[in-house]
ZALO-687399 format. One record per residue (C-alpha): x, y, z. Coordinates in steps of 0.02 Angstrom, whole numbers, plus 50000, padded with zeros to 5 digits. Example, Ala and Ser with C-alpha at 12.3 -4.5 7.8 and 13.67 -1.06 7.14 Angstrom:
2
+-------+-------+-------+
!     X !     Y !     Z !
+-------+-------+-------+
! 50615 ! 49775 ! 50390 !
! 50684 ! 49947 ! 50357 !
+-------+-------+-------+
END
This chain:
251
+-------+-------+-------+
!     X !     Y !     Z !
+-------+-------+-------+
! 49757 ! 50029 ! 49127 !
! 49677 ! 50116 ! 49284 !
! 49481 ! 50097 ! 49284 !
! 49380 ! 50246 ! 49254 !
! 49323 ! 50330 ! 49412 !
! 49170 ! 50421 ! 49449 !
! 49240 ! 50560 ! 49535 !
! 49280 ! 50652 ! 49355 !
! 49166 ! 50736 ! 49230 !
! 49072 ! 50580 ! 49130 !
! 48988 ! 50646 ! 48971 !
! 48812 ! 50666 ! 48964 !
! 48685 ! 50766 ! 48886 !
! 48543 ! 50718 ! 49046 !
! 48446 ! 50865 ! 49146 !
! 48574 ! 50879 ! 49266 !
! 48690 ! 50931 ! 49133 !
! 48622 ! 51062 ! 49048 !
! 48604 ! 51165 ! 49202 !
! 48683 ! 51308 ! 49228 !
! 48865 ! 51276 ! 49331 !
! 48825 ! 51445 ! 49439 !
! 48668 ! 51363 ! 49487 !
! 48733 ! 51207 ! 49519 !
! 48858 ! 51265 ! 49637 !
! 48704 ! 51364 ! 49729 !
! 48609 ! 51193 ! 49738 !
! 48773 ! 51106 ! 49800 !
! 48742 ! 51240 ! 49953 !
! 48588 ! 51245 ! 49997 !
! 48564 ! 51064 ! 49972 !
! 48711 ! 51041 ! 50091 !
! 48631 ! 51136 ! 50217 !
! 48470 ! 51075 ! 50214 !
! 48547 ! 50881 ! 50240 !
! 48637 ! 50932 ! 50386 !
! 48487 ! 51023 ! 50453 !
! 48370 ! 50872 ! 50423 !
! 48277 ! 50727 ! 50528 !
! 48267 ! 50537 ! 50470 !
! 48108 ! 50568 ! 50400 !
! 48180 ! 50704 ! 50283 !
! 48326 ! 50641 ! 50262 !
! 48252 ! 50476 ! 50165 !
! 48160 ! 50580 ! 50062 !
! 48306 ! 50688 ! 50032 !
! 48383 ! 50504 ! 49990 !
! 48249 ! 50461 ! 49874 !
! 48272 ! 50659 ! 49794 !
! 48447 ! 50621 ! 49767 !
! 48435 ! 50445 ! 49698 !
! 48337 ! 50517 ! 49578 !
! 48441 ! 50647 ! 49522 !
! 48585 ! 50517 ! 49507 !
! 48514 ! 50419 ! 49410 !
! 48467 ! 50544 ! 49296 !
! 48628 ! 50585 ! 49259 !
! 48685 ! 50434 ! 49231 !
! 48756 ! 50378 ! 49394 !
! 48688 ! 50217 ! 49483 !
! 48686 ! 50231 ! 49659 !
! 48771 ! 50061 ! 49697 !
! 48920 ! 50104 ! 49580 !
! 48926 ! 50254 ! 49709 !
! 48942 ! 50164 ! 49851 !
! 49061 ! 50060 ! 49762 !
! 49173 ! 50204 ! 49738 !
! 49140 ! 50269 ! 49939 !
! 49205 ! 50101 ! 49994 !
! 49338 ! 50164 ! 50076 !
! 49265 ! 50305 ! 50130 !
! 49132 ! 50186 ! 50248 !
! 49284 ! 50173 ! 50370 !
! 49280 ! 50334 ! 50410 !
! 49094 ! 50347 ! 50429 !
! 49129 ! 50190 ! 50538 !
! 49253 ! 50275 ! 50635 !
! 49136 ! 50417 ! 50668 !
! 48971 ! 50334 ! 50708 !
! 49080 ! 50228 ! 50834 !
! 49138 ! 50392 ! 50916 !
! 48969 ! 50454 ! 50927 !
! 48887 ! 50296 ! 50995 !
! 49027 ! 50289 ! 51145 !
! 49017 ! 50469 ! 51172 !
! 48852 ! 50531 ! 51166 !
! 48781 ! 50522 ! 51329 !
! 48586 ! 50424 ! 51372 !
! 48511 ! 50275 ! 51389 !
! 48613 ! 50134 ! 51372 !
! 48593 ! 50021 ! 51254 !
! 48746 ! 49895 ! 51276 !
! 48864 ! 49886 ! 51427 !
! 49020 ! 49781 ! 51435 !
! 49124 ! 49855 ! 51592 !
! 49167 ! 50044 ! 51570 !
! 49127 ! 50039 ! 51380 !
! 48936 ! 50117 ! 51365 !
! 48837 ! 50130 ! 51199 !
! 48669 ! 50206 ! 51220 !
! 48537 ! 50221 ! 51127 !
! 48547 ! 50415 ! 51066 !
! 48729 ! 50394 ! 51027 !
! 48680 ! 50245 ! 50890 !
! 48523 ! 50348 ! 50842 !
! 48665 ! 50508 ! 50825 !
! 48778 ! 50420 ! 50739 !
! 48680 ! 50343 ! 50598 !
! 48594 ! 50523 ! 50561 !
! 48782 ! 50591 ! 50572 !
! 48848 ! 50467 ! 50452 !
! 48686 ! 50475 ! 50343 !
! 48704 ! 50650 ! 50317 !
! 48877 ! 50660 ! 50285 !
! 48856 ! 50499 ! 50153 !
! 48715 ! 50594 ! 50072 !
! 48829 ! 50766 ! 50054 !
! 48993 ! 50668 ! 49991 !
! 48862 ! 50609 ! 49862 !
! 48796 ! 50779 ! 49810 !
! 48983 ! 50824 ! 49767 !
! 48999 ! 50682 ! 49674 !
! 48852 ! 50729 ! 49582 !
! 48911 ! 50889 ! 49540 !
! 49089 ! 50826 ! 49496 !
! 49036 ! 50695 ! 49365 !
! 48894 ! 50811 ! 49273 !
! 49017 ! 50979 ! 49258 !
! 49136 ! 51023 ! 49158 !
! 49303 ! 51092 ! 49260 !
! 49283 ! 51223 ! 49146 !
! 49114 ! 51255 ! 49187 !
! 49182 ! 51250 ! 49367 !
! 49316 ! 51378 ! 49344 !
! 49187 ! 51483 ! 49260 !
! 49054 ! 51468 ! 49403 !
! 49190 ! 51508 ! 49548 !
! 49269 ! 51656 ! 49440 !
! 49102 ! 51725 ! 49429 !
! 49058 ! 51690 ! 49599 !
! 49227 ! 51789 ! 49670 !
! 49242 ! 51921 ! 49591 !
! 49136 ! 52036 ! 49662 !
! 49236 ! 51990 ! 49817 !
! 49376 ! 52137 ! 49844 !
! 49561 ! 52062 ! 49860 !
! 49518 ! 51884 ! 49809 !
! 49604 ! 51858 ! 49634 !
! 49457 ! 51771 ! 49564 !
! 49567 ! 51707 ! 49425 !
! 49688 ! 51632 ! 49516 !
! 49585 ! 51538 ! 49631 !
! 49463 ! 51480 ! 49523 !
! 49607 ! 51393 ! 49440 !
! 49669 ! 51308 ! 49581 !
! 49506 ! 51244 ! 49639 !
! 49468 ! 51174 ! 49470 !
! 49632 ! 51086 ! 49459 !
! 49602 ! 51019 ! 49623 !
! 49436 ! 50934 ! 49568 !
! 49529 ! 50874 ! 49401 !
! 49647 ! 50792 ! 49500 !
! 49536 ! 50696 ! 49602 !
! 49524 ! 50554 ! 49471 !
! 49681 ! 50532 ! 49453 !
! 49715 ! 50523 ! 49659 !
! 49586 ! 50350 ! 49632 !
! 49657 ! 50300 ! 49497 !
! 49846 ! 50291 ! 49585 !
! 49736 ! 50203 ! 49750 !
! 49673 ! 50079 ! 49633 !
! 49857 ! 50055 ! 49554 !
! 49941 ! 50066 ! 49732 !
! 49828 ! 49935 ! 49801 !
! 49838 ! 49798 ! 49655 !
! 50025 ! 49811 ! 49663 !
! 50009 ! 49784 ! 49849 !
! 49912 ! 49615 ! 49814 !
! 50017 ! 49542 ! 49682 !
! 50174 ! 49584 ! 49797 !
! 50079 ! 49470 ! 49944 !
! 50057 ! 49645 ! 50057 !
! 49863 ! 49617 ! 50090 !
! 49923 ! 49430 ! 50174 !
! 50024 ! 49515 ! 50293 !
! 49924 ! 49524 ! 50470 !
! 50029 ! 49685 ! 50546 !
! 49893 ! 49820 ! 50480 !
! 50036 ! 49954 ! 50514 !
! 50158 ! 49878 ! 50389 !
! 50015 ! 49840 ! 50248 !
! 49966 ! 50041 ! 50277 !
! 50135 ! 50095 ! 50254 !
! 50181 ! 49997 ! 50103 !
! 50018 ! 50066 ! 50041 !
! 50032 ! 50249 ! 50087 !
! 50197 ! 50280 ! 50044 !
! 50208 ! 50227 ! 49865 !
! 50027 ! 50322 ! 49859 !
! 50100 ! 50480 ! 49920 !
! 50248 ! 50466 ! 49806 !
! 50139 ! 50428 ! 49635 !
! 50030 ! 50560 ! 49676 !
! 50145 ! 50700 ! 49701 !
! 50243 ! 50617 ! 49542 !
! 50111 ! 50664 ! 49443 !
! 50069 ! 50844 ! 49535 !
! 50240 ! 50871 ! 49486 !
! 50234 ! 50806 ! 49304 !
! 50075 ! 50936 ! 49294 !
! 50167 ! 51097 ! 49376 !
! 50309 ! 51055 ! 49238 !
! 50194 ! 51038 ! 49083 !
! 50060 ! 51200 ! 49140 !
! 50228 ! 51306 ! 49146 !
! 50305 ! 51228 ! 48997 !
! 50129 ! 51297 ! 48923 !
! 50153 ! 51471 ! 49001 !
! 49988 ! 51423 ! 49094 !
! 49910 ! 51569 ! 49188 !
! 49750 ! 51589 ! 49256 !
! 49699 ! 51722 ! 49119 !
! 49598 ! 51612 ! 49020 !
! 49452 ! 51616 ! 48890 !
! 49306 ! 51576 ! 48997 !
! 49173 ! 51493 ! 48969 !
! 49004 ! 51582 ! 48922 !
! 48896 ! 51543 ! 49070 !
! 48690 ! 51585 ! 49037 !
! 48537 ! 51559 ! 49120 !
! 48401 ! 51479 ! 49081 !
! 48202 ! 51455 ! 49113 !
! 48246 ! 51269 ! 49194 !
! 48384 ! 51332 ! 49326 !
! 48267 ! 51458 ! 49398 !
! 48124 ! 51320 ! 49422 !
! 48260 ! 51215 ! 49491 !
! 48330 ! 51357 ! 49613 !
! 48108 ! 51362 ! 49655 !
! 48111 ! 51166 ! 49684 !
! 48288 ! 51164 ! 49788 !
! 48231 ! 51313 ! 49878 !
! 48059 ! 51221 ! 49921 !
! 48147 ! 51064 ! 49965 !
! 48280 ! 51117 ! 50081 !
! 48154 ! 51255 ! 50173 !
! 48039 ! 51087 ! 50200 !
! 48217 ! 50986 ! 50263 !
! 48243 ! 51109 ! 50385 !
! 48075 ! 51124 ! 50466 !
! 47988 ! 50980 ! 50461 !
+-------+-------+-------+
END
């Protein structure tokens, strides 16, 4: 059986839960913008803000990182690029290849940032419903002329629903791989295909085995929504993100 993943709704009844999806989804954006906007010094305490909220709702922030594994690569990948690139003093020289000092100092606030935003979705993810979601994004679109609100709602909800089960078939792609002896083999481009391959082809298995069953169900995207409301604790916390990201930005 496939391990649960945090990158689905988990059950809760925690602060973070109760709020409003609308204003979640507002928080999601400013909160975004106000990490990419800030310093170290403002980023750790935007750490420390989000740690926080994780853990409120549940989520401990080394079971996060657990689940990001694979995405450190890619932050790897990137602070790499921006340590080689980014021109200044250098820091280490070995013939042409340069790494100075502003590229490593660039590339750790680039990755740090990035981390901290993957994190905030995550957030979101695991403490609202996709029906909230829908909801939220309906709302949010349809004042928005030639946009079926409906319809795309729908799609972006079933998008984030099928993100757990994308993990799950990683997890299930990559234990087959090491009880077939794949992870011994030193040629990286033959353990990536035998790994991507039968990935891609479970995946879009199961996209398929979902198209067939919503249309079996005469699914459309004219559903009963959910009844979103307001309430005194999301406008404090729209005061409090506000605050924070306007002191992100600027300090």
């Amino acid at each position: 059986m496939a391990e649960l993943t945090l990158f689905g709704y988990r059950a809760g009844n925690s602060l973070v839960h109760r709020l409003d999806s609308r204003f979640k989804l507002g928080f999601l954006f400013l909160l975004s913008i106000g990490t990419m906007q800030a310093d170290a010094w403002p980023l750790a305490v935007l750490t420390l803000f989000y740690a926080g909220l994780m853990r409120t709702a549940g989520l401990s922030p080394a079971s996060v990182c657990r689940e990001l594994r694979y995405f450190f690569i890619f932050l790897a990948l990137i602070f790499i690029s921006r340590a080689l690139t980014t021109p200044g003093l250098p820091w280490f020289t070995s013939g042409s290849l340069v790494i100075t000092r502003q590229g490593v100092y660039t590339g750790i606030l680039v990755c740090w940032r990035i981390l901290l935003i993957i994190g905030l979705g995550l957030l979101f993810v695991s403490s609202t419903r996709t029906s909230e979601i829908r909801a939220a994004l309906t709302w949010l679109l349809e004042p928005v002329p030639f946009v079926p609100a409906g319809r795309v709602s729908t799609m972006i909800s079933l998008i984030v629903r099928f993100i757990p089960v994308i993990f799950s078939q990683i997890r299930e792609t990559d234990a087959a791989g090491k009880a077939r002896g794949i992870s011994s083999r030193k040629n990286p481009v033959y353990r990536l295909k035998k790994f991507l391959i039968p990935l891609m082809q479970s995946v879009f298995r199961d996209a398929d085995k979902l198209i067939v069953a919503m249309e079996s169900r005469c699914y459309t995207e004219k559903r009963t929504a959910v009844q979103l409301s307001a309430h005194a604790m999301d406008w404090i916390g729209l005061f409090v993100v506000s605050g924070i990201c306007l002191l992100a930005i600027f300090l």
